[in-house]
RONUSE-592404 format. One record per residue: residue number from 1; residue in one letter; x, y, z of N, C-alpha, C in turn. Coordinates in steps of 0.1 Angstrom, whole numbers, always signed. Atoms other than C-alpha are relative to their C-alpha. Example, Ala and Ser with C-alpha at 12.3 -4.5 7.8 and 13.67 -1.06 7.14 Angstrom:
2
+-----+------+-------+-------+-------+-------+-------+-------+-------+-------+-------+
! pos ! code !    nx !    ny !    nz !   cax !   cay !   caz !    cx !    cy !    cz !
+-----+------+-------+-------+-------+-------+-------+-------+-------+-------+-------+
!   1 !    A !    +9 !   -12 !    +0 !  +123 !   -45 !   +78 !    +9 !   +12 !    +0 !
!   2 !    S !    -9 !   -11 !    +0 !  +137 !   -11 !   +71 !    -8 !   +11 !    +8 !
+-----+------+-------+-------+-------+-------+-------+-------+-------+-------+-------+
END
This chain:
117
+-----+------+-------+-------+-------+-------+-------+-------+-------+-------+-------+
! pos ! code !    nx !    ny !    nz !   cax !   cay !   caz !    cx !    cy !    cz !
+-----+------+-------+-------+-------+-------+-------+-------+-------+-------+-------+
!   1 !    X !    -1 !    +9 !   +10 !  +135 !   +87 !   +56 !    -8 !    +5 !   -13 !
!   2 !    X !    +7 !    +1 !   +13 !  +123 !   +87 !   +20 !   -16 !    +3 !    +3 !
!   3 !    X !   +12 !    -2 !    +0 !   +89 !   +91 !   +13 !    -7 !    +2 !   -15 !
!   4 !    X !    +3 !    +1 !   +13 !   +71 !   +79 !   -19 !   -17 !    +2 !    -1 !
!   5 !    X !   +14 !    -3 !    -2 !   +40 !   +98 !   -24 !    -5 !    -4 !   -17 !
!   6 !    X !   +14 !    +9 !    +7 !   +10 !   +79 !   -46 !   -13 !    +5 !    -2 !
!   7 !    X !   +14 !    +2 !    +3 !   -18 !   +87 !   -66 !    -9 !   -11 !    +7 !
!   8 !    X !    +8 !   +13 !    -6 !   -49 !   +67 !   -53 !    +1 !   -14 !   -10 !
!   9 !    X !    +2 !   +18 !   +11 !   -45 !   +40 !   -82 !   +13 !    +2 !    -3 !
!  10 !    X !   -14 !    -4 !    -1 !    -7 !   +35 !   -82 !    +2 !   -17 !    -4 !
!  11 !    X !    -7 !   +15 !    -2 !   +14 !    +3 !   -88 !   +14 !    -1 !    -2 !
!  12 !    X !   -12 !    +3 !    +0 !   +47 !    -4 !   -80 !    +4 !   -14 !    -1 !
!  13 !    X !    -9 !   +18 !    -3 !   +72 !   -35 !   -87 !   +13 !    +4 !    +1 !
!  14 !    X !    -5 !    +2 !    -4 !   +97 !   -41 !   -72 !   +12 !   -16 !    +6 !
!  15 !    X !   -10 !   +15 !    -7 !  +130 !   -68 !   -66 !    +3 !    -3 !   +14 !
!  16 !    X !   -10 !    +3 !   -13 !  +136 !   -85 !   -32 !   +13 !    -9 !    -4 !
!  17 !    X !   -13 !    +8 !    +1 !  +173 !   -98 !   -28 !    +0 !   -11 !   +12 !
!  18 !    X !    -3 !   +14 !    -9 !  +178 !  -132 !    -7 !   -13 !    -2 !    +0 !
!  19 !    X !   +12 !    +8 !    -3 !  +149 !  -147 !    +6 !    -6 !    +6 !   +18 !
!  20 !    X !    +6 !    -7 !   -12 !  +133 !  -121 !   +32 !   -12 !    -9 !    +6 !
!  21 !    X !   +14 !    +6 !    +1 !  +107 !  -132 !   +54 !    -7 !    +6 !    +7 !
!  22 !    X !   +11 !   -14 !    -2 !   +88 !   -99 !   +61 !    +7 !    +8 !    -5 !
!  23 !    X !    +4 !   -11 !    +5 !   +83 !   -71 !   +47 !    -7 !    +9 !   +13 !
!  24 !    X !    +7 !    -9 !   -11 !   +79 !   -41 !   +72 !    -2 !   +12 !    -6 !
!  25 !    X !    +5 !   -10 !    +5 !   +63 !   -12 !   +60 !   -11 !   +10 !    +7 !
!  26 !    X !    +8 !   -10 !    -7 !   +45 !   +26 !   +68 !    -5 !    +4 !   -12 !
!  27 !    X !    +4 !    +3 !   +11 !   +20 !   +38 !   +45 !   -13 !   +13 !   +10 !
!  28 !    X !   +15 !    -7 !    -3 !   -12 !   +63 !   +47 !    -5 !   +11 !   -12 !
!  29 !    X !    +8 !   -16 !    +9 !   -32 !   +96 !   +29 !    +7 !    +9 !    +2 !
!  30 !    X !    -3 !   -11 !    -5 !   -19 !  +128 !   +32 !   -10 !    +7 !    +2 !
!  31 !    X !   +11 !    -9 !    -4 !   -42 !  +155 !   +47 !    -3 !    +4 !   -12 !
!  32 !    X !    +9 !   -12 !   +13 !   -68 !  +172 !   +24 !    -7 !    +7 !    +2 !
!  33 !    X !    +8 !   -11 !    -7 !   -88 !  +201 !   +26 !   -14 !   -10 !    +5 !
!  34 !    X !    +8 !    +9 !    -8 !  -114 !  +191 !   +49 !   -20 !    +7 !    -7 !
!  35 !    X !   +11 !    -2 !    +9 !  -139 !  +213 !   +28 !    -6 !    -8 !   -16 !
!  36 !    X !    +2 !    +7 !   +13 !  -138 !  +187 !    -2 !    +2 !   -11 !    +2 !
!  37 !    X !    +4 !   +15 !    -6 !  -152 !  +155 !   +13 !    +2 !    -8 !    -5 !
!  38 !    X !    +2 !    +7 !   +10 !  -151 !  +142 !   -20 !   +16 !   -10 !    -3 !
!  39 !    X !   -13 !    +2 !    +3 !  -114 !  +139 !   -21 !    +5 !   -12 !   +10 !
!  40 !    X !    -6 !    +7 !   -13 !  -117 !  +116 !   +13 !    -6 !   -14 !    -6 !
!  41 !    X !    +6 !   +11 !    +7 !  -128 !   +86 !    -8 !   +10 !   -13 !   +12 !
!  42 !    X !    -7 !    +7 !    -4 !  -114 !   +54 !    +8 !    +9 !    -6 !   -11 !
!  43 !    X !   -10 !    +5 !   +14 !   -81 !   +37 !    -8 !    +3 !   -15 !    +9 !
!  44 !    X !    -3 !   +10 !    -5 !   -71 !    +4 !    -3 !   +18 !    +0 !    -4 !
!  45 !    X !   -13 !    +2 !    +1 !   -34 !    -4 !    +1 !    +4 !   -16 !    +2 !
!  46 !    X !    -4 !   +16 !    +5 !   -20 !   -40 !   -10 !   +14 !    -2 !    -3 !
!  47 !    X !   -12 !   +11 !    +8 !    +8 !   -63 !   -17 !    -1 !   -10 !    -9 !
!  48 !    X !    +5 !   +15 !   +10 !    +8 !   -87 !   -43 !   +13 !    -9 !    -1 !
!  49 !    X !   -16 !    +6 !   +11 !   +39 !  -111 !   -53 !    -4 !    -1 !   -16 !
!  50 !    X !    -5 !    +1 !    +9 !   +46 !  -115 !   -85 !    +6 !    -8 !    -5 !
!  51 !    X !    +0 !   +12 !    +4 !   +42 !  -151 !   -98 !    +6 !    +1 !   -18 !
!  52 !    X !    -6 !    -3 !   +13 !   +53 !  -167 !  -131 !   -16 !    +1 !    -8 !
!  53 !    X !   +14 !    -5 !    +9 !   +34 !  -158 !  -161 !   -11 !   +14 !    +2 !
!  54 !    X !    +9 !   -13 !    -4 !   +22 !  -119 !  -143 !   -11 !    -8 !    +8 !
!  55 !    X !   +13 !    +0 !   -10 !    -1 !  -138 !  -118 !    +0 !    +6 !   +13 !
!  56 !    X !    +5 !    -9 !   -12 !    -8 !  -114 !   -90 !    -4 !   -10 !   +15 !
!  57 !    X !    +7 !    +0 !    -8 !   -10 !  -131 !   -55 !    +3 !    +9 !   +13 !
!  58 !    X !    -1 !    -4 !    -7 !   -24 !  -110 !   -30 !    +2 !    -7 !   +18 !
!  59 !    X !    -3 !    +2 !   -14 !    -4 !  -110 !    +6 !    -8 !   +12 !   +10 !
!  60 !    X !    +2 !    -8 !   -10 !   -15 !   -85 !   +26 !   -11 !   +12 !    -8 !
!  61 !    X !    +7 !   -12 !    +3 !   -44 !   -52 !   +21 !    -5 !    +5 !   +12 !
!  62 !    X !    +9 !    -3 !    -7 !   -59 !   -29 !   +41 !    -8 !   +13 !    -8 !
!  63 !    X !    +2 !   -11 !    +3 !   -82 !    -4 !   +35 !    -2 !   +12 !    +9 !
!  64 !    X !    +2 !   -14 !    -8 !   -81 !   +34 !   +49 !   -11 !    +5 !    -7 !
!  65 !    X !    +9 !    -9 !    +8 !  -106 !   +58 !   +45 !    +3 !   +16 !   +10 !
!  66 !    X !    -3 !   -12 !    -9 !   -96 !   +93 !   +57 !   -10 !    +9 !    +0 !
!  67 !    X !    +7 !    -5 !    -6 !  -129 !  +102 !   +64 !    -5 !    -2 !   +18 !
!  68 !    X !    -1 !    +8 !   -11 !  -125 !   +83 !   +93 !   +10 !    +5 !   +11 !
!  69 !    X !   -10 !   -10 !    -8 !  -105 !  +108 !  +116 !   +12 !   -10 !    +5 !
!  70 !    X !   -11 !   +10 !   -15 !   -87 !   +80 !  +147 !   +10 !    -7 !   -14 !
!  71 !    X !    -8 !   +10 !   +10 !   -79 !   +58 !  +116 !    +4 !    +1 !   -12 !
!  72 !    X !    +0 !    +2 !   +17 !   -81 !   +69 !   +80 !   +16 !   +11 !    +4 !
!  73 !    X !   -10 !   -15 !    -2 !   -57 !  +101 !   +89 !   +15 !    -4 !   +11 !
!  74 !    X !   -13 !    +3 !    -3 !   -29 !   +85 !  +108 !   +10 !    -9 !    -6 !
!  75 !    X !    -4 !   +11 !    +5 !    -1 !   +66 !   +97 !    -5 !   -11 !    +3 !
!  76 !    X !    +0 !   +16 !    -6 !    -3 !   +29 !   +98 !   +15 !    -4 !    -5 !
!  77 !    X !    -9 !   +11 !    +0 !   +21 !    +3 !  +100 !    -6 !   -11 !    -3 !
!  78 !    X !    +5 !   +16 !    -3 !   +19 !   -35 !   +90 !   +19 !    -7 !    -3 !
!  79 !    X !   -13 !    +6 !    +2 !   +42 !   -65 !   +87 !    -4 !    -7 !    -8 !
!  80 !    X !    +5 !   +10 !   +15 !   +37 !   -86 !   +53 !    +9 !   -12 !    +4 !
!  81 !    X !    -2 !   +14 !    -2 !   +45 !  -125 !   +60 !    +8 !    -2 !   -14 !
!  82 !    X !    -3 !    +1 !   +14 !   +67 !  -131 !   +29 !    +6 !   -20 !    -5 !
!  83 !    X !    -8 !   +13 !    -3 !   +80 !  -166 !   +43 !    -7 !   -13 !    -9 !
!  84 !    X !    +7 !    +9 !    +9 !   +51 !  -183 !   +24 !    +3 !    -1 !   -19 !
!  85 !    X !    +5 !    +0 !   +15 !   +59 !  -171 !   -12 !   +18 !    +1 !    -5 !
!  86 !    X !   -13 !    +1 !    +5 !   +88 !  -178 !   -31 !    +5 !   +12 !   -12 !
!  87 !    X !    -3 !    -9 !   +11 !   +87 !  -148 !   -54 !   +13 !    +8 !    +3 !
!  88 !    X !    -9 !    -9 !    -3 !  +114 !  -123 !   -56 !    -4 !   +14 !    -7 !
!  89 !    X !    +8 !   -12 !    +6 !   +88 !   -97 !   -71 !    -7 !    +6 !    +4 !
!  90 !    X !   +13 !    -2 !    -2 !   +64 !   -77 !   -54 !    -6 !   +12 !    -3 !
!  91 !    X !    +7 !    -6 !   +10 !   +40 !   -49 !   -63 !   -11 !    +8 !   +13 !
!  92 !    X !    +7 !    -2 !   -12 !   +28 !   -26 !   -36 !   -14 !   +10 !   -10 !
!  93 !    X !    +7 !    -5 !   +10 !    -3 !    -9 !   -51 !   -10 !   +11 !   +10 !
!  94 !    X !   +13 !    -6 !    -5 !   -30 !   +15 !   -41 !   -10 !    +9 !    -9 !
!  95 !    X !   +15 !    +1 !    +9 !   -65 !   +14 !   -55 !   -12 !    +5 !    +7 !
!  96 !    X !   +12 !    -3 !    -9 !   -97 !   +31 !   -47 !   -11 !   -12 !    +5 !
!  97 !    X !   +10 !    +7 !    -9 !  -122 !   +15 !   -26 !   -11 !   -11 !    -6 !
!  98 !    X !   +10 !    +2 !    +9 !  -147 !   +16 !   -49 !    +4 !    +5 !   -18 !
!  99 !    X !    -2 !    -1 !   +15 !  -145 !   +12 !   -85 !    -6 !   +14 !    -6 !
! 100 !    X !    +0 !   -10 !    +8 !  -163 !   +40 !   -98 !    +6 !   +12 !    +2 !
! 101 !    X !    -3 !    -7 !    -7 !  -144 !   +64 !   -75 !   +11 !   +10 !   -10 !
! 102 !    X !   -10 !    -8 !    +5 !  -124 !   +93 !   -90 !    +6 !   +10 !    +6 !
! 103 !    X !   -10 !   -11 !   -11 !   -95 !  +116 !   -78 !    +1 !    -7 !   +14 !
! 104 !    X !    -3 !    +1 !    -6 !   -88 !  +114 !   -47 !   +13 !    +8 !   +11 !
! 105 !    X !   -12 !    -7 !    -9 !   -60 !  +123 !   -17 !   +13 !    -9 !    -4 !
! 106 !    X !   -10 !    +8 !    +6 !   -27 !  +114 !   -24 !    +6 !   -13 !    +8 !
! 107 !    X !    -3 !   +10 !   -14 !   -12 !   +83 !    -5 !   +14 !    +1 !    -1 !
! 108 !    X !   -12 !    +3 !    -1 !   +23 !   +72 !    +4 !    +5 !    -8 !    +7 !
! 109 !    X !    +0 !    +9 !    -8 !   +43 !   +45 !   +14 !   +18 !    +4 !    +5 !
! 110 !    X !   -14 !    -9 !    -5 !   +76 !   +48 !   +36 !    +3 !   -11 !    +8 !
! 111 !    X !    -6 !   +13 !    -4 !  +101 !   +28 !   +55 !    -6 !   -13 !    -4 !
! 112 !    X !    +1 !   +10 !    +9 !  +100 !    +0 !   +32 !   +10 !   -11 !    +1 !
! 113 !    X !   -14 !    +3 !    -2 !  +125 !   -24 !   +47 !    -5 !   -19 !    +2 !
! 114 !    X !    +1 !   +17 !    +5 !  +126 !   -66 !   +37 !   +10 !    -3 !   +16 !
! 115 !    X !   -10 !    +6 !    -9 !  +138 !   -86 !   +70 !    +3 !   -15 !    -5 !
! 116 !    X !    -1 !   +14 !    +2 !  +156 !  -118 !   +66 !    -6 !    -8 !   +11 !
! 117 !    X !    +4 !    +6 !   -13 !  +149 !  -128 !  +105 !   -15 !    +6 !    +5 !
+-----+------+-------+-------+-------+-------+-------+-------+-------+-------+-------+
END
């Protein structure tokens, strides 16, 4: 499948069609030299809808840190609950950890698939 690779501070929007009620999605870091620690910053990965007037509410985040061997460095999986939000907007994003943080590993998110059931 596809595969949409992400600066660490990234933001996507996005239309859903009908009235899904999840969102299933794969998502992680890509490997980085393991001699430039610096680059293993943690990133957080989010969903937001996309209310009226640009208001942002967050559904779902996690954060990785791929210094973190078992967990930062594997894919993950989640399922986003969409059943609660009536938007047809959303806005997958990924932001460093820490605010002053710069550069970083690249991310990416993949099978990106809206269920109705």
């Amino acid at each position: 499948g596809s595969v949409l690779r992400v600066a660490p501070r990234t933001a996507m929007q996005f239309s859903l069609e009908g009235r899904p009620a999840r969102l299933r999605l794969a998502f992680g870091v890509l490997a980085g030299d393991p001699a430039n620690p610096e680059a293993a910053n943690p990133v957080v990965f989010r969903v937001s809808a996309l209310g009226e007037g640009g208001r942002r509410a967050e559904l779902w985040s996690l954060q990785l840190d791929p210094s973190v061997r078992e967990s930062g460095q594997k894919e993950q999986h989640a399922v986003v609950d969409l059943s609660k939000t009536k938007c047809s907007e959303l806005i997958l994003e990924t932001v460093p950890a820490r605010p002053e943080q710069r550069g970083g590993l690249l991310c990416y998110w993949r099978q990106i698939e809206a269920e109705t059931q």
